[in-house]
SEVEX-924951 format. One line per field, with one value per residue: residue number from 1; residue in one letter; x, y, z of N, C-alpha, C in turn. Coordinates in pm, whole numbers, plus 32768, in hexadecimal, padded with zeros to 4 digits. Each point is the difference from the previous one (the first is absolute). Example, Ala and Ser with C-alpha at 12.3 -4.5 7.8 and 13.67 -1.06 7.14 Angstrom:
<atoms>
num: c(1, 2)
residu: c(A, S)
n.xx: c(8527, 7FDD)
n.yy: c(7DC7, 8069)
n.zz: c(830C, 7FB8)
ca.xx: c(7FA7, 8052)
ca.yy: c(8077, 8077)
ca.zz: c(8000, 8006)
c.xx: c(805A, 7FB3)
c.yy: c(8078, 806D)
c.zz: c(8000, 8049)
</atoms>
This chain:
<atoms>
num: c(1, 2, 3, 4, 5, 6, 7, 8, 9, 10, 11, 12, 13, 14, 15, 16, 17, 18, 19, 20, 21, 22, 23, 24, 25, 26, 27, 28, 29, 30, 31, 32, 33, 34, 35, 36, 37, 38, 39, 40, 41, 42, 43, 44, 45, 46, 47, 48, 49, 50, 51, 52, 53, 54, 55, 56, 57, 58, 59, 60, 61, 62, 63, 64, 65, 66, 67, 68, 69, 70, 71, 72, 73, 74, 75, 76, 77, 78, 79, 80, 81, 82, 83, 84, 85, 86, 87, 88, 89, 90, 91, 92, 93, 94, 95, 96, 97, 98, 99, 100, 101, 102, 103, 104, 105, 106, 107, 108, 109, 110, 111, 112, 113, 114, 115, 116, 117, 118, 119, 120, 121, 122, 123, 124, 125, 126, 127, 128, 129, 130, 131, 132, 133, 134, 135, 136, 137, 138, 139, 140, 141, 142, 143, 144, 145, 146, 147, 148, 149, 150, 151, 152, 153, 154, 155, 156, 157, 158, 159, 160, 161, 162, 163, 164, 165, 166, 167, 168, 169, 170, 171, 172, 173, 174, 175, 176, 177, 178, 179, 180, 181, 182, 183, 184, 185, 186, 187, 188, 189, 190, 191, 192, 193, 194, 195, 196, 197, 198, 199, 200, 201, 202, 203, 204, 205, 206, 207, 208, 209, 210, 211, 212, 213, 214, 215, 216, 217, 218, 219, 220, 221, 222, 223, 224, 225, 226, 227, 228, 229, 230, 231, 232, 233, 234, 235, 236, 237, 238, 239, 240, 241, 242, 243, 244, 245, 246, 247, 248, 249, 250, 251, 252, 253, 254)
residu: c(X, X, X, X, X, X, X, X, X, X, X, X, X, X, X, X, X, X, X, X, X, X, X, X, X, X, X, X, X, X, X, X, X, X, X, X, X, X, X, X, X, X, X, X, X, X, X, X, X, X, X, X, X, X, X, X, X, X, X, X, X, X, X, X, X, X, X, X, X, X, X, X, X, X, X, X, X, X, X, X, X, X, X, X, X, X, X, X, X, X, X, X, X, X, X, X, X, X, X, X, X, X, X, X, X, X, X, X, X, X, X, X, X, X, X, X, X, X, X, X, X, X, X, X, X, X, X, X, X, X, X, X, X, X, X, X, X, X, X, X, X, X, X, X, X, X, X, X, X, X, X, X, X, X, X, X, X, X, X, X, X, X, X, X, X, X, X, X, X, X, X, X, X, X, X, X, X, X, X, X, X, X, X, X, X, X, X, X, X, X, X, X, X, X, X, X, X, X, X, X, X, X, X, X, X, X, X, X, X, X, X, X, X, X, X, X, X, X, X, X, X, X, X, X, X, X, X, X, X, X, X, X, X, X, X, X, X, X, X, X, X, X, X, X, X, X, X, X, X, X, X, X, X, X)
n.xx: c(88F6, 7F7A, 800C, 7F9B, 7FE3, 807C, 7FE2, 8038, 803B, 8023, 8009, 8023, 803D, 8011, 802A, 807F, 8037, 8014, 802B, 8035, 801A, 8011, 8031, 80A5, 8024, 7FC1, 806F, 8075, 7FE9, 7FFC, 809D, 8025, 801B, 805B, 805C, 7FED, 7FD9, 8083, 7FDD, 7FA0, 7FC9, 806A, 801C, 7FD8, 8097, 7FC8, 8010, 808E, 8006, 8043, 7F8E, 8014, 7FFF, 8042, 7F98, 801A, 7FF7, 7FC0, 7F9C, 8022, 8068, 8060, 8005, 8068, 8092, 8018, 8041, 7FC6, 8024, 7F81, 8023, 7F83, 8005, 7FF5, 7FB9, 8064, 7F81, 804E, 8065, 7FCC, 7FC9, 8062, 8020, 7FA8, 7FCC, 8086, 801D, 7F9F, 8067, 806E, 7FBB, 7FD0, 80A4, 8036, 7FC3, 7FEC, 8079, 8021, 7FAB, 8035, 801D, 806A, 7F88, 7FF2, 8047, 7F9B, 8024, 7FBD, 806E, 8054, 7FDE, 80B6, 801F, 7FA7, 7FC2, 8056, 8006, 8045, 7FC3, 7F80, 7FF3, 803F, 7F9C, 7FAA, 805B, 7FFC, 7F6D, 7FC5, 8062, 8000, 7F54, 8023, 803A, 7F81, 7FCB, 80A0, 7FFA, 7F90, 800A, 8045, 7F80, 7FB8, 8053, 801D, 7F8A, 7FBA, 804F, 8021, 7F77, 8021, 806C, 7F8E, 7FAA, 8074, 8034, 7F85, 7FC6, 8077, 7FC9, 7F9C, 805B, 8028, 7FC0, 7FB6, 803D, 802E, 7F89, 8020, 8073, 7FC8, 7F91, 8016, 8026, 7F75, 7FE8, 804C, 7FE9, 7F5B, 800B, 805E, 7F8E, 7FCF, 8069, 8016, 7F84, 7FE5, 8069, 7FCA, 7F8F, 8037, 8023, 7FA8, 7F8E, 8050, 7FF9, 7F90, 7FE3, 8073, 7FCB, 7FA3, 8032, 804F, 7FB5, 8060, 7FD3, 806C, 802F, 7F8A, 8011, 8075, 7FEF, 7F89, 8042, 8076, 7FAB, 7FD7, 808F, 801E, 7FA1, 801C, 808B, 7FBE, 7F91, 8071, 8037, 7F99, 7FE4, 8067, 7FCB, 7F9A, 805B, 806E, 7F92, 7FB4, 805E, 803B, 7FA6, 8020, 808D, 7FFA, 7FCF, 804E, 8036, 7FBA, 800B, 804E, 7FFA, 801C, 809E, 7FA0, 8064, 8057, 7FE6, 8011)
n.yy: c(8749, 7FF1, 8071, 8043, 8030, 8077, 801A, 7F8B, 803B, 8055, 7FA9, 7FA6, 804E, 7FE2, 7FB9, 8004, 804B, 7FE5, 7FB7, 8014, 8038, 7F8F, 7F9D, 805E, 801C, 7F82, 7FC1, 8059, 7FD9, 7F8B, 8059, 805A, 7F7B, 7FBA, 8061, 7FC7, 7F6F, 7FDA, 8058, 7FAC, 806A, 7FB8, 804D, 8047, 801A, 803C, 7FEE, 802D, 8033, 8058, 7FBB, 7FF0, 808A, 8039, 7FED, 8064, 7FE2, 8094, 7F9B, 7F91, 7FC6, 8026, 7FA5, 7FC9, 7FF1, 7F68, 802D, 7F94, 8070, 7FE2, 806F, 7FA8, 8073, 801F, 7FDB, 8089, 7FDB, 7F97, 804F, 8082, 7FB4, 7F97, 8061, 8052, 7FA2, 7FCA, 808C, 7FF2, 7F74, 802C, 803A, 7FE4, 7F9C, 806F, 805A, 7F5F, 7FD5, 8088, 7FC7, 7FB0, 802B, 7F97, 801F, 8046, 7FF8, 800A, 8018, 7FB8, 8070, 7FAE, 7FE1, 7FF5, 7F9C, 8026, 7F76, 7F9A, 7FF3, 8016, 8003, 800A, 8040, 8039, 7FF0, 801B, 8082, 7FFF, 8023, 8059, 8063, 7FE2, 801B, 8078, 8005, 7FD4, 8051, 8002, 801D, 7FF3, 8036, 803E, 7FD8, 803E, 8040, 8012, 8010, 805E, 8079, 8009, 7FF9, 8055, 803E, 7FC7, 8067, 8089, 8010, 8010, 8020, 8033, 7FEF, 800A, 805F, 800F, 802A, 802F, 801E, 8057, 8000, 803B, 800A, 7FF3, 801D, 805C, 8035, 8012, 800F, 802A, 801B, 8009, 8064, 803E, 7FF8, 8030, 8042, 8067, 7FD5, 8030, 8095, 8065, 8017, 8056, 8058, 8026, 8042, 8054, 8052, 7FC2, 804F, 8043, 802D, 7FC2, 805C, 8049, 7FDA, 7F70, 7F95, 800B, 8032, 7F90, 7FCB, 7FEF, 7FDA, 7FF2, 7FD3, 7FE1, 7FAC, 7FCD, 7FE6, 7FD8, 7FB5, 7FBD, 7FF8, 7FBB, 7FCB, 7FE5, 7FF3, 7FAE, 7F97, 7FF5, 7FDA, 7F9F, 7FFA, 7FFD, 7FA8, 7FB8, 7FF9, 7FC8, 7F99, 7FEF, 7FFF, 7FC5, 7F90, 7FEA, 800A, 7F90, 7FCF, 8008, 7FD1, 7FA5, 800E, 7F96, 7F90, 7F7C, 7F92, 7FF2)
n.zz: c(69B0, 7FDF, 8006, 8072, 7F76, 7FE3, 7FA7, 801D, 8043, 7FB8, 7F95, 803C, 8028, 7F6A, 7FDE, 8052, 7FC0, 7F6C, 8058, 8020, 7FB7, 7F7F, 805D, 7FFF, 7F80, 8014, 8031, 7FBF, 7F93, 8044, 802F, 7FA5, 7FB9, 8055, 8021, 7F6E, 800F, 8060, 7F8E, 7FCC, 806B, 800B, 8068, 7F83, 801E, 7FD1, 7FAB, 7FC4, 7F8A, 803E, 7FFC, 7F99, 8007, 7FBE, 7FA6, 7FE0, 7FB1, 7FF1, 8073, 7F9F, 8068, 7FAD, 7FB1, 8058, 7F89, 8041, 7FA9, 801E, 8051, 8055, 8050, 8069, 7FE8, 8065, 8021, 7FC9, 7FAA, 7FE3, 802A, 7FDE, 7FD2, 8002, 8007, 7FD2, 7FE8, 7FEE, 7FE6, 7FDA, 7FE0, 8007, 7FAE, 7FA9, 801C, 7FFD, 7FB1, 7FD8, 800E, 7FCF, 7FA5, 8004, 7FF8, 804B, 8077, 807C, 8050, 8032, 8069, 8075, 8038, 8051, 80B8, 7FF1, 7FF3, 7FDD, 8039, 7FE1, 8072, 801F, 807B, 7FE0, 7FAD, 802B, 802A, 7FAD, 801C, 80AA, 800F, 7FD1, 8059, 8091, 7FA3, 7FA3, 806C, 8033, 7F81, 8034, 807F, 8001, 7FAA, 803D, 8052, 7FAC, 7FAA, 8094, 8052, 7F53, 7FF9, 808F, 7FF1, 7FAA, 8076, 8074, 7F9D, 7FEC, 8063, 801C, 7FB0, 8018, 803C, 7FB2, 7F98, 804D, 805B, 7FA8, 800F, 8050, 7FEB, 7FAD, 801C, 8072, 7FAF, 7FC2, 807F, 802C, 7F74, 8015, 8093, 7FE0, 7F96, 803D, 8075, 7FC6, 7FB1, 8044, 804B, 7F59, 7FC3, 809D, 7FB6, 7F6A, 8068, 806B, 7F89, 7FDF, 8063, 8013, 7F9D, 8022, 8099, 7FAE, 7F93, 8073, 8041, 805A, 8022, 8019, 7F8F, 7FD8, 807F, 7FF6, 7F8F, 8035, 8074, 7FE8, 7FA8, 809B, 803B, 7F45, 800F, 8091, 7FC2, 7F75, 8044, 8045, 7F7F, 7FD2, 807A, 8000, 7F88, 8012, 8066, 7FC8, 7F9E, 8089, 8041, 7FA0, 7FD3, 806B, 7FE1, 7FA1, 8030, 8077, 7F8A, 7FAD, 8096, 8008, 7F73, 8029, 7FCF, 7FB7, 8012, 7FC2, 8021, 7FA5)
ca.xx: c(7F75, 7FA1, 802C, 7FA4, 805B, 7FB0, 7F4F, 7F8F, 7FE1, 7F68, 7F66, 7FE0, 7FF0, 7F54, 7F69, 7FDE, 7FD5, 7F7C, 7FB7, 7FC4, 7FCC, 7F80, 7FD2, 7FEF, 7F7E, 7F70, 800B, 7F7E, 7F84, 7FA7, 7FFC, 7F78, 7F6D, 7FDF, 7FE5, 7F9C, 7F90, 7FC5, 8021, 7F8E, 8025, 7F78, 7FCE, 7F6F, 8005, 801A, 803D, 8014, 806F, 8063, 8039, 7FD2, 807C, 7FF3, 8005, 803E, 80A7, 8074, 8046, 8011, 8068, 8043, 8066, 80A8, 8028, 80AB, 8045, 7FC3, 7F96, 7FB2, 7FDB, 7FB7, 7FF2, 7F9F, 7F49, 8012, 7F9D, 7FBA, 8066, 7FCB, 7F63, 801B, 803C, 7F90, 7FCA, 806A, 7FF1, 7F86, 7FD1, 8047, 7FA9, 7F9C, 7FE5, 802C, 7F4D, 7FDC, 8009, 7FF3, 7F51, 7FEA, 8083, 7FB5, 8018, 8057, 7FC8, 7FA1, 7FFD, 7FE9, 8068, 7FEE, 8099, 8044, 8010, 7F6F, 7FBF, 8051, 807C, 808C, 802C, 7FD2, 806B, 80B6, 8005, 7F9E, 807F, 806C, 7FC8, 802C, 8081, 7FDC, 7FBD, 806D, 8082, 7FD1, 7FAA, 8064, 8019, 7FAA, 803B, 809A, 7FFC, 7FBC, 8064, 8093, 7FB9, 8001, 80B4, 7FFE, 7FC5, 8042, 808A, 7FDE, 7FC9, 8039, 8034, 7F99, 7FFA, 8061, 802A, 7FC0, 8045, 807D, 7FE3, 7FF3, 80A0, 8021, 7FCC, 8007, 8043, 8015, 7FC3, 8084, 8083, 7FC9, 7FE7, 8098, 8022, 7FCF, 8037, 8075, 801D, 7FB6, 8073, 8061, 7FB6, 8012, 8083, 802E, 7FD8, 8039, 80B3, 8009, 7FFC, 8087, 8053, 7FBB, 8038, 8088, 8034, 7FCE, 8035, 807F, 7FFD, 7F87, 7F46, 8003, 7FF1, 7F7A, 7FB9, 8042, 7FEF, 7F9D, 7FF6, 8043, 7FB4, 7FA7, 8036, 8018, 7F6C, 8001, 804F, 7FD7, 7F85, 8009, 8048, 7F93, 7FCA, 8070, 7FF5, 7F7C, 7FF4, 803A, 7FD1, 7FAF, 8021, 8023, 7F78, 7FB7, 803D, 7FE1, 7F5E, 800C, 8042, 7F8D, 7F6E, 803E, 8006, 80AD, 800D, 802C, 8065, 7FE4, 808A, 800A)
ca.yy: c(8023, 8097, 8077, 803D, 8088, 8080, 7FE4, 7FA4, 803E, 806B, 7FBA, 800C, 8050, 8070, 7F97, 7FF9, 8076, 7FF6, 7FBF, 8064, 8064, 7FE2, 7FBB, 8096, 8056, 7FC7, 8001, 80AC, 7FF6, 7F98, 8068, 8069, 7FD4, 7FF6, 8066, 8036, 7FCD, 800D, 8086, 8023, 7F9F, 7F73, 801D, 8057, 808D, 8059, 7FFB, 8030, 7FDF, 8029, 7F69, 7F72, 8000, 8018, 7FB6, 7FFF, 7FA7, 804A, 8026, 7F63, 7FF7, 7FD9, 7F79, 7FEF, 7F8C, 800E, 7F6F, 7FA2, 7FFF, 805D, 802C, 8048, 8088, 8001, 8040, 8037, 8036, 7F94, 801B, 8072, 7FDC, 7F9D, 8010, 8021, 7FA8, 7FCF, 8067, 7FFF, 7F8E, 800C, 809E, 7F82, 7F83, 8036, 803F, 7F9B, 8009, 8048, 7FDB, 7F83, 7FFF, 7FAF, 8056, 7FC2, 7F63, 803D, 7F68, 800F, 7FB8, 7FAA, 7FEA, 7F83, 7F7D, 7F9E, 8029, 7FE2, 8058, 7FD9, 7F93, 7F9E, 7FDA, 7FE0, 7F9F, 7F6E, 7FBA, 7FAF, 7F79, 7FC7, 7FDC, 7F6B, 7F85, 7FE3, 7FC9, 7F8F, 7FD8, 8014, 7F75, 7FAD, 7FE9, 7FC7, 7F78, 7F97, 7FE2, 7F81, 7F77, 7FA2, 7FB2, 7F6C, 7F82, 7FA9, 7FA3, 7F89, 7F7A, 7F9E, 7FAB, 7FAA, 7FDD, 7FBE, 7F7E, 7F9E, 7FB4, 7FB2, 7F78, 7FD8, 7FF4, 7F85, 7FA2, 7FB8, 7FE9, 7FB0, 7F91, 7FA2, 7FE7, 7F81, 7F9F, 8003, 7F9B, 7F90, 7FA9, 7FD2, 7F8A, 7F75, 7FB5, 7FB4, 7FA0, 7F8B, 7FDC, 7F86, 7F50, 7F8E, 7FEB, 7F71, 7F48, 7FD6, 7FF5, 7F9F, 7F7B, 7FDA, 7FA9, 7FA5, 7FA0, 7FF0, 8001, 7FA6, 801B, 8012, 80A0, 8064, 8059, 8074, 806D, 8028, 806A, 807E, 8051, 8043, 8074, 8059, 806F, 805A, 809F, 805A, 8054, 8062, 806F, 8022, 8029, 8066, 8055, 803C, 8044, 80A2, 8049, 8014, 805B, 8080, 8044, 801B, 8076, 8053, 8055, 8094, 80A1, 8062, 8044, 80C0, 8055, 8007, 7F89, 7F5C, 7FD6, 7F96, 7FC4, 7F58)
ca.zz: c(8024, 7FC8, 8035, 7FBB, 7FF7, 8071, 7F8D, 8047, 8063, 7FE7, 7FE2, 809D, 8039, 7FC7, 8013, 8083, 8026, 7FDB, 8002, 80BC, 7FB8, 7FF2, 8065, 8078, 7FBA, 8014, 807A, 800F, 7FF9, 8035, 8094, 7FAF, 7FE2, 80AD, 803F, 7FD2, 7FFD, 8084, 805E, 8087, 8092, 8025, 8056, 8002, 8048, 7F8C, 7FDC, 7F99, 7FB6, 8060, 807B, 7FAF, 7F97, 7F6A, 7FC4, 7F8A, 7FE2, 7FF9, 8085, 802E, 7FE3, 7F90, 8033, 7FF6, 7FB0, 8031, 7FBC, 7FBD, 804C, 7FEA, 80B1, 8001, 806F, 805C, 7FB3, 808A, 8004, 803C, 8087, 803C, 800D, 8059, 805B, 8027, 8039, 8073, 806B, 7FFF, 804E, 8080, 8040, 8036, 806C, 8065, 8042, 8013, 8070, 8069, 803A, 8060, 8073, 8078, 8051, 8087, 8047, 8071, 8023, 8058, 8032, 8078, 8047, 7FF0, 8066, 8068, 8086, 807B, 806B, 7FEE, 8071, 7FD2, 7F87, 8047, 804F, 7FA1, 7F99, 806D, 7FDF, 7F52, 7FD9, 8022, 7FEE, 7FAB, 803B, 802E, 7F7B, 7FAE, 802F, 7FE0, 7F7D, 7FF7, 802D, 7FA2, 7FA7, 8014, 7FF2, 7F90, 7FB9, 8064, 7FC1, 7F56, 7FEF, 8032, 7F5E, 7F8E, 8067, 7FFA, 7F7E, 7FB8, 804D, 7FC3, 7F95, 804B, 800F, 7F82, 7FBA, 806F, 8012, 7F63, 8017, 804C, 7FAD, 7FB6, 803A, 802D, 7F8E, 7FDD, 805A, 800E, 7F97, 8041, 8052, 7FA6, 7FCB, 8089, 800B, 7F7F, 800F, 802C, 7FF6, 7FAA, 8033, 8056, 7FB9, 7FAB, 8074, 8025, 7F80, 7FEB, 803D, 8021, 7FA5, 8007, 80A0, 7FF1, 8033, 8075, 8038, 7FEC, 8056, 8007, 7F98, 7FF8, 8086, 7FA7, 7F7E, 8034, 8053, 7FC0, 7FE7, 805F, 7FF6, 7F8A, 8053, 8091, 7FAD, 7FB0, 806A, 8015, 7F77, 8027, 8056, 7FDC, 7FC0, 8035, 8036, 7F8A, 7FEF, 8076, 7FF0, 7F56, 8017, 8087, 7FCA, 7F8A, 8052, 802C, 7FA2, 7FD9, 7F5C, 7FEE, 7FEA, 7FD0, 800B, 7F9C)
c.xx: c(7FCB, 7FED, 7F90, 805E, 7F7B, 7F7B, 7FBB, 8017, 7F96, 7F9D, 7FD5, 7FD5, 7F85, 7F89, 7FCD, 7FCB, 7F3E, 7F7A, 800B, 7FBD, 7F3E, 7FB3, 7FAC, 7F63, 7F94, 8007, 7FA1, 7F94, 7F96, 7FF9, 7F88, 7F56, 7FC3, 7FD1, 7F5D, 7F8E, 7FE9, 8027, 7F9C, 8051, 7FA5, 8004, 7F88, 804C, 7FFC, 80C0, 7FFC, 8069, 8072, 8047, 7FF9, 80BF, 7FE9, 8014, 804B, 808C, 8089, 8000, 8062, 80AD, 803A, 8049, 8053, 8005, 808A, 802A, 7FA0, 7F67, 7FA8, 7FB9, 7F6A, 7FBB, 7F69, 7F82, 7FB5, 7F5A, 7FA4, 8059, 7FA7, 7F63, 8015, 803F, 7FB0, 7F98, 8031, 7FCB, 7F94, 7F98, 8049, 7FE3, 7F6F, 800D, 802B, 7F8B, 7FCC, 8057, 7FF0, 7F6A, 800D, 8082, 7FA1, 8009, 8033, 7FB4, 7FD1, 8027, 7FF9, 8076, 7FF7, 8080, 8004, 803C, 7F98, 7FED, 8058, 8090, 808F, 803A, 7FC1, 8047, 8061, 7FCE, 7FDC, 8095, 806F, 7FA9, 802F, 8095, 8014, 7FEA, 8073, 8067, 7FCD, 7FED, 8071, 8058, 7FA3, 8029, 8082, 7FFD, 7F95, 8068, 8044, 7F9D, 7FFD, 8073, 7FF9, 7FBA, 8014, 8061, 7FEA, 7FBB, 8069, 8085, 7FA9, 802E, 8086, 802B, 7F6B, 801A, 80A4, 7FA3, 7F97, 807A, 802A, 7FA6, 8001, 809F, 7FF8, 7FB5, 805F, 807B, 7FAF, 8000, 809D, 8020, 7FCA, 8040, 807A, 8001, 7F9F, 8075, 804A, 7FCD, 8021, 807D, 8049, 7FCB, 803B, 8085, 7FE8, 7FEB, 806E, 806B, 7FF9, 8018, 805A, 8034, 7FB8, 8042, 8090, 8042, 7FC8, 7F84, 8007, 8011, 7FD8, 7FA1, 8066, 8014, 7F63, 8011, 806B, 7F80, 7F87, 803D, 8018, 7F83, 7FC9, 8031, 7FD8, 7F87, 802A, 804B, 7F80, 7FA6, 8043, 800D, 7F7A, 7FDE, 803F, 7FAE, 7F8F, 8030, 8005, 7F6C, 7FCD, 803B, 7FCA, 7F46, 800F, 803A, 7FA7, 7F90, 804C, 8006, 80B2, 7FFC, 802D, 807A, 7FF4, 80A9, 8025, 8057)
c.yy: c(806E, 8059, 806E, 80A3, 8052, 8011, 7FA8, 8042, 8052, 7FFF, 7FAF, 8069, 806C, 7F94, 7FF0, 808F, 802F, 7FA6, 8032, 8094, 7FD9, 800B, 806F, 8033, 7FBC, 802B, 808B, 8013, 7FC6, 8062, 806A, 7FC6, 7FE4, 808C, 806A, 7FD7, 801D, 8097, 8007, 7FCA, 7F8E, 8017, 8062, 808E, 8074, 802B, 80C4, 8000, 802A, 7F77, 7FBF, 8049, 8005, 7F4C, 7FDB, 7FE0, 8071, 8047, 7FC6, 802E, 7FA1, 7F73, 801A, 7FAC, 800F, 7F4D, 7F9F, 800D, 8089, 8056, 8036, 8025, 7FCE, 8031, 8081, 8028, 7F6D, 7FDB, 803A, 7FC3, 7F8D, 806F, 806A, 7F9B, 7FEB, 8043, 8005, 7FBA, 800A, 805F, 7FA6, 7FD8, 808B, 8022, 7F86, 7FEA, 8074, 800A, 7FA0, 800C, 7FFC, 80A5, 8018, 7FAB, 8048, 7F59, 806E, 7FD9, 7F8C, 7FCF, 7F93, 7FCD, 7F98, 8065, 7FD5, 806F, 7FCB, 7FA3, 7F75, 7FD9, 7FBF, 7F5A, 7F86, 7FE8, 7FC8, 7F65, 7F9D, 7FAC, 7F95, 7F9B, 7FC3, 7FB0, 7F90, 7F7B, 7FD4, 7F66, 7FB2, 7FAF, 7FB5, 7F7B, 7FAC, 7FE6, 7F99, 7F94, 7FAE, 7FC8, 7F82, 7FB6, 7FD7, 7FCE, 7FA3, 7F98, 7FCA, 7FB0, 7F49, 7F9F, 7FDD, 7F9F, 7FAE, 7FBD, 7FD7, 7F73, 7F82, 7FB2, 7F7B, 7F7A, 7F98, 7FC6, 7F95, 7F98, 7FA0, 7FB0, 7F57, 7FA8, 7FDF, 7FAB, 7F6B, 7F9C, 7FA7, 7FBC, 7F62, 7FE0, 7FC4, 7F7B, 7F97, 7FB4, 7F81, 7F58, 7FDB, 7FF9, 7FA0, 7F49, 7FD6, 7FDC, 7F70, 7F72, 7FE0, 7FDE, 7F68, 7FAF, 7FEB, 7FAD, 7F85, 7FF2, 7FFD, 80A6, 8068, 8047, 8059, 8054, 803D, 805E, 8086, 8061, 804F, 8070, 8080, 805F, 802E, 8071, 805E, 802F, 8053, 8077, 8072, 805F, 80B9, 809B, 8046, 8041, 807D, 805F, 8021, 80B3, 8099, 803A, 8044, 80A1, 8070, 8046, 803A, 805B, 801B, 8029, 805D, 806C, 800C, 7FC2, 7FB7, 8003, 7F8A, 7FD1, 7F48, 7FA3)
c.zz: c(7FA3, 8025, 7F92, 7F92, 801E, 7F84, 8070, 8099, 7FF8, 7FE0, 808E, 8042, 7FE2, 8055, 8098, 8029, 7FC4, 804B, 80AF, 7FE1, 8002, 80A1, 8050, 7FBE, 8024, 80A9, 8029, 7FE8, 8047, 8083, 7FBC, 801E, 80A0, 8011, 7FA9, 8031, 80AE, 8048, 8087, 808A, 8018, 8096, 8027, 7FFA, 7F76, 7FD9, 7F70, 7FB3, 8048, 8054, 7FAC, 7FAD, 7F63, 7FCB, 7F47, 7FD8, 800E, 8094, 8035, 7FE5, 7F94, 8037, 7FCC, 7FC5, 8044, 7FA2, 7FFC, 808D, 7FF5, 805B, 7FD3, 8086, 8056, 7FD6, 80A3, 8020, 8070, 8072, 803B, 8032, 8077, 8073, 8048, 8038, 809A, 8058, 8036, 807F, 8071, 8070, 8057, 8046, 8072, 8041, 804C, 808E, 8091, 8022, 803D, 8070, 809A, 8052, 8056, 804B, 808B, 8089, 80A9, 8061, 803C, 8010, 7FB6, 8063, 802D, 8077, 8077, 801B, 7FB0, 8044, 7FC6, 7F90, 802B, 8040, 7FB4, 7F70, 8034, 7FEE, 7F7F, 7FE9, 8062, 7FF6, 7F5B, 801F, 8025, 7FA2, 7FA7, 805B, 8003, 7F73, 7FE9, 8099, 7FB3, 7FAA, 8029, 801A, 7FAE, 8002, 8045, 7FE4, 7F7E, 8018, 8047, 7FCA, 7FB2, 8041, 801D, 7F6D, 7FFB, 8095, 8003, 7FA3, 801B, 801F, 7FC0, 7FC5, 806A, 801E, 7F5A, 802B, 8058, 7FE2, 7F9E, 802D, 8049, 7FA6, 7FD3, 8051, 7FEF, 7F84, 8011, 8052, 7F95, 7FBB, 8058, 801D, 7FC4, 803D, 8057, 8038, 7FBA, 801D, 803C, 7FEB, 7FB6, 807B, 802F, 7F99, 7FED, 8088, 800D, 7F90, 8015, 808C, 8019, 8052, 80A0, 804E, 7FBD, 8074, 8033, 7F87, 8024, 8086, 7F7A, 7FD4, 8052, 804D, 7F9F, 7FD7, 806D, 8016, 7FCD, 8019, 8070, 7F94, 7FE3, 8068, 8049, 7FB3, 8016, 8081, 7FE8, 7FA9, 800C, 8053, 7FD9, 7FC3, 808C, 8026, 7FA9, 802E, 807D, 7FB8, 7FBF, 803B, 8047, 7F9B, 7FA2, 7F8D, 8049, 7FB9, 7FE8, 801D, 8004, 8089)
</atoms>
């Protein structure tokens, strides 16, 4: 790496220094030329050279040179004028307030409490606290009322939709059935015409009216079967709606 030698240190160091030097010096100056042009009070108050402070350069403190920096000293003549002012105004707001400061307060005594006794008192707050206790169960039997009637709506509602339910069901379970007894039906005509065809084709012609008493006693059975079925399930619906008009679950049973 480049590494400055000590010539180029110093020559640095002049320049930084020359050049705060310069700065400080206008800097002072521009403080001189301020304090010349506005020696006047711009508040009206007369003013003399004594408050304004020596103006000449050889009142002026000397600047410090410390290594590449440059101390410059306080402008103790424009300390002294701001701080005279300060005072000034603070003196002001004080006079200013102790003129306005609130006076005493003149007020025409009067009893406290009102106009009523103590007894009375005592008595319209036994009232108070009563009609409170009253105003408080009153409250806590409107409360359980509502409660009781929402849990009897939504009790309601869900055994409207139970039975909503239950009644889609039993709709279906009818079309299930009906479907089934129309196959059944089919079915057994075409059992029975086959039943029928083969004893007529196997049997000679003489016991064909006894093959026909057979084929009628066998569908007699099969209607008192049928007949038998519909009464149980007649039953069972008759069951199923005395519970759903008590409010119970329906149950279903094949």
């Amino acid at each position: 790496m480049y590494r400055a030698t000590g010539w180029e240190k110093d020559s640095r160091r002049r320049v930084a220094a020359a050049s705060t030097t310069s700065y400080s010096r206008s800097y002072q100056e521009r403080e001189n030329s301020g304090l010349t042009e506005g020696a006047g009070n711009p508040r009206g108050d007369p003013t003399s050279e004594e408050e304004l402070g020596c103006q000449k350069p050889t009142c002026q403190q000397q600047e410090q040179h410390t290594g590449a920096y440059v101390l410059i000293p306080p402008n103790e003549t424009r300390r002294n004028q701001i701080q005279k002012i300060a005072n000034k105004e603070l003196e002001n707001l004080e006079r200013w307030k102790e003129q306005h400061r609130p006076g005493p307060i003149n007020m025409k005594p009067q009893k406290l409490g009102g106009t009523e006794s103590e007894a009375e008192a005592r008595q319209k707050q036994h009232i108070r606290h009563l009609q409170s206790k009253y105003q408080q169960k009153l409250k806590r039997e409107e409360y359980a009322r509502i409660k009781k009637e929402t849990e009897e709506a939504e009790i309601l509602t869900m055994k409207m939709i139970q039975r909503e339910k239950a009644d889609k069901l039993e709709e279906k379970r009818r079309q299930q059935e009906k479907q089934r007894r129309e196959m059944f039906n089919e079915d057994h005509y075409f059992k029975t015409t086959e039943l029928l065809d083969r004893l007529d084709l196997g049997l000679p012609k003489r016991n064909s009216c006894q093959m026909v008493i057979l084929a009628q006693n066998l569908q007699h059975g099969l209607e008192a079967a049928l007949i038998s079925k519909d009464s149980r399930r007649m039953k069972t619906e008759d069951y199923r709606k005395r519970r759903q008009n008590n409010g119970e679950r329906v149950n279903y049973w094949n």
